[in-house]
C-alpha positions as CSV (number, residue, x, y, z in Angstrom):
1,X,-19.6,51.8,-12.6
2,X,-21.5,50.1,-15.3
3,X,-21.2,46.3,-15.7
4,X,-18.7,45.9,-18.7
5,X,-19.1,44.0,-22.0
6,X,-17.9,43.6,-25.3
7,X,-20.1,46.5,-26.3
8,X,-19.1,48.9,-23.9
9,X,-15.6,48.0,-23.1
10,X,-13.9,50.6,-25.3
11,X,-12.2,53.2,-23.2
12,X,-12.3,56.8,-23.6
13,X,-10.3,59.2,-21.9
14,X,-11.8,62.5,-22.3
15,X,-8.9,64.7,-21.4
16,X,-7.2,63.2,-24.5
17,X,-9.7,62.1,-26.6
18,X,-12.1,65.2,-26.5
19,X,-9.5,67.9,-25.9
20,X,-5.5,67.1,-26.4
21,X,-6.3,65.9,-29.5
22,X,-8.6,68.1,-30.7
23,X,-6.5,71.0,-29.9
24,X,-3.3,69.8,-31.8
25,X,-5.5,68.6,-34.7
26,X,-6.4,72.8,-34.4
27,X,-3.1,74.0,-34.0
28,X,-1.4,72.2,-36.7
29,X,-4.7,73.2,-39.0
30,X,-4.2,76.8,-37.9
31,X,-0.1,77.0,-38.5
32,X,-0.8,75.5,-42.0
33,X,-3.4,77.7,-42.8
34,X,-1.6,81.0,-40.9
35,X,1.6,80.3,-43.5
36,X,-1.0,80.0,-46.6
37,X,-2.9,83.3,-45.4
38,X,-0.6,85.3,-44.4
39,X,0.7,86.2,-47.4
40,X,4.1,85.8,-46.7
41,X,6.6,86.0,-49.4
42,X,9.8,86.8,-46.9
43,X,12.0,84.3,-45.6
44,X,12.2,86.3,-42.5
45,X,8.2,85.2,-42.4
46,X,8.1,82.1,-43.7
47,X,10.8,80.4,-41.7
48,X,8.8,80.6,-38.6
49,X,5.7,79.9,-40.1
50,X,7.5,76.6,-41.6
51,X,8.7,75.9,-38.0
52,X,5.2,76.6,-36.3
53,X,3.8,74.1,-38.6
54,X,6.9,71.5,-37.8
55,X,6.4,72.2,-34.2
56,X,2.6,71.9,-34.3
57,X,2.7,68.4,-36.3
58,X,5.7,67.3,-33.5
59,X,3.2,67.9,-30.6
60,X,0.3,65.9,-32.6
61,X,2.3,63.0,-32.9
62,X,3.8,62.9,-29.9
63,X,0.6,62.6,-28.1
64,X,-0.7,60.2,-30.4
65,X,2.7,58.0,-29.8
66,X,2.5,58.2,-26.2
67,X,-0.9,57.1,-26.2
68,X,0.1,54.5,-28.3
69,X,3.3,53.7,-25.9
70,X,0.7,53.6,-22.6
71,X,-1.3,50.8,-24.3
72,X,2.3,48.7,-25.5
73,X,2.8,48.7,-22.2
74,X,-0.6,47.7,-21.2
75,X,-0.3,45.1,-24.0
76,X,2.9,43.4,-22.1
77,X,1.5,44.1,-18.7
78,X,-1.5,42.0,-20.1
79,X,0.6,39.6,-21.0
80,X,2.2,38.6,-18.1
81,X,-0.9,38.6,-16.3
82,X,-2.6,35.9,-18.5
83,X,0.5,33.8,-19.2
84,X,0.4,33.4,-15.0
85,X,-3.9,32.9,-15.2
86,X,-3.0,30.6,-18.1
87,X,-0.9,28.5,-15.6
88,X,-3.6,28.2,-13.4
89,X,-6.2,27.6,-15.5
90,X,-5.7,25.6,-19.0
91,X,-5.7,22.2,-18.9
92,X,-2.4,20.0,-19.4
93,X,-2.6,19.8,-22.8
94,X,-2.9,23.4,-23.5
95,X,0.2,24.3,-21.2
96,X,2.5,23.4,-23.3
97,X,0.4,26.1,-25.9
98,X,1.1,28.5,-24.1
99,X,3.8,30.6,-25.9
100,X,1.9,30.0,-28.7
101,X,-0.7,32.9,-27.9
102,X,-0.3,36.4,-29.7
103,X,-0.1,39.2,-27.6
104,X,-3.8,40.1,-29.5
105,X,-4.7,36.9,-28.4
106,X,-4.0,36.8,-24.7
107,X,-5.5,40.5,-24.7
108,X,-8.2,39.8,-26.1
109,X,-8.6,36.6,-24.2
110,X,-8.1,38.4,-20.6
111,X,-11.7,39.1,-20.9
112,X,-13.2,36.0,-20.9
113,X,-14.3,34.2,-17.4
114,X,-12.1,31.9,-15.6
115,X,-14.7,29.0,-16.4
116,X,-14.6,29.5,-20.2
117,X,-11.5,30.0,-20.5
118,X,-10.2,26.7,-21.4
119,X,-12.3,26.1,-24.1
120,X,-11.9,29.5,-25.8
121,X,-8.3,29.5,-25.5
122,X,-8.5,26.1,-27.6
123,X,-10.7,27.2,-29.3
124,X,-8.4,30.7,-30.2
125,X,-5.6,28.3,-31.1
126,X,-7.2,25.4,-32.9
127,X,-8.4,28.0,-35.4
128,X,-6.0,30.1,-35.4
129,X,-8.0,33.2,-34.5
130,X,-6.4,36.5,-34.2
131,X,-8.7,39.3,-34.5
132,X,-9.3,40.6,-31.2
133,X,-12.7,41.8,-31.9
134,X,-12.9,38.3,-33.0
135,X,-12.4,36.7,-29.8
136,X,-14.2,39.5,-27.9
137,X,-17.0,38.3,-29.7
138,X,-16.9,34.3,-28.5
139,X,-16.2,35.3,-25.0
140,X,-19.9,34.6,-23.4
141,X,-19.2,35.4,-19.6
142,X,-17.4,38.8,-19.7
143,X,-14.7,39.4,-17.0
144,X,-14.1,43.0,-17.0
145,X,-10.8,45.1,-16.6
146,X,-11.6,48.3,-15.5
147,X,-8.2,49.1,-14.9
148,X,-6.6,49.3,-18.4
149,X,-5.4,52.6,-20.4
């Protein structure tokens, strides 16, 4: 596996990415485009070809909202993780800052080394920081997490 970084930590998930999606993005093209071409002028035609359509955009969006429902999850998972690091690892004055963090935040922040961690999460806070490509970018000694969604 290839040493991770800010540039390269992006996952993609070829079965999804490359193919589930792609396909939908097809069918519901296809069931728009069958309804339009067909010719159809019966309602005994275009009743199932309105339903083809509906179906087609239901599938599309239900794999784009279970993606999206893996990485919520992944997001509060996250969380959890780095509010215990957090314990461990911020200084007394910070500990207190804790709740403070944004979900973005402390996932963005999950990449950054044990020894800078301190100083970015001030850092985070102090300026109020919230763009998590943001605060990928500051992190200097990249900790990777090879195990996310």
């Amino acid at each position: 596996m290839n040493e991770q970084n800010f540039s390269n930590h992006g996952k993609m998930v070829p079965m999804f990415h490359y193919f589930v999606g792609p396909v939908l993005i097809l069918n519901v093209v296809h069931s728009v485009l069958w309804l339009f071409h067909s010719g159809a002028t019966s309602v005994h035609v275009i009743g199932p070809a309105i339903l083809n359509i509906l179906v087609a955009l239901a599938l599309l969006l239900l794999a784009f909202q279970a993606r999206l429902f893996a990485l919520g999850v992944q997001d509060r998972v996250i969380r959890l993780e780095e509010r215990m690091r957090y314990e461990k690892l911020l200084p007394q004055d910070l500990q207190p800052r804790v709740g403070e963090f944004t979900i973005a935040q402390l996932v963005s922040l999950r990449f950054a080394s044990d020894a800078e961690l301190p100083a970015l999460a001030r850092k985070v806070l102090d300026g109020k920081i919230a763009d998590r490509k943001a605060i990928k970018q500051l992190i200097q000694n990249w900790r990777a997490d090879y195990q996310r969604i």
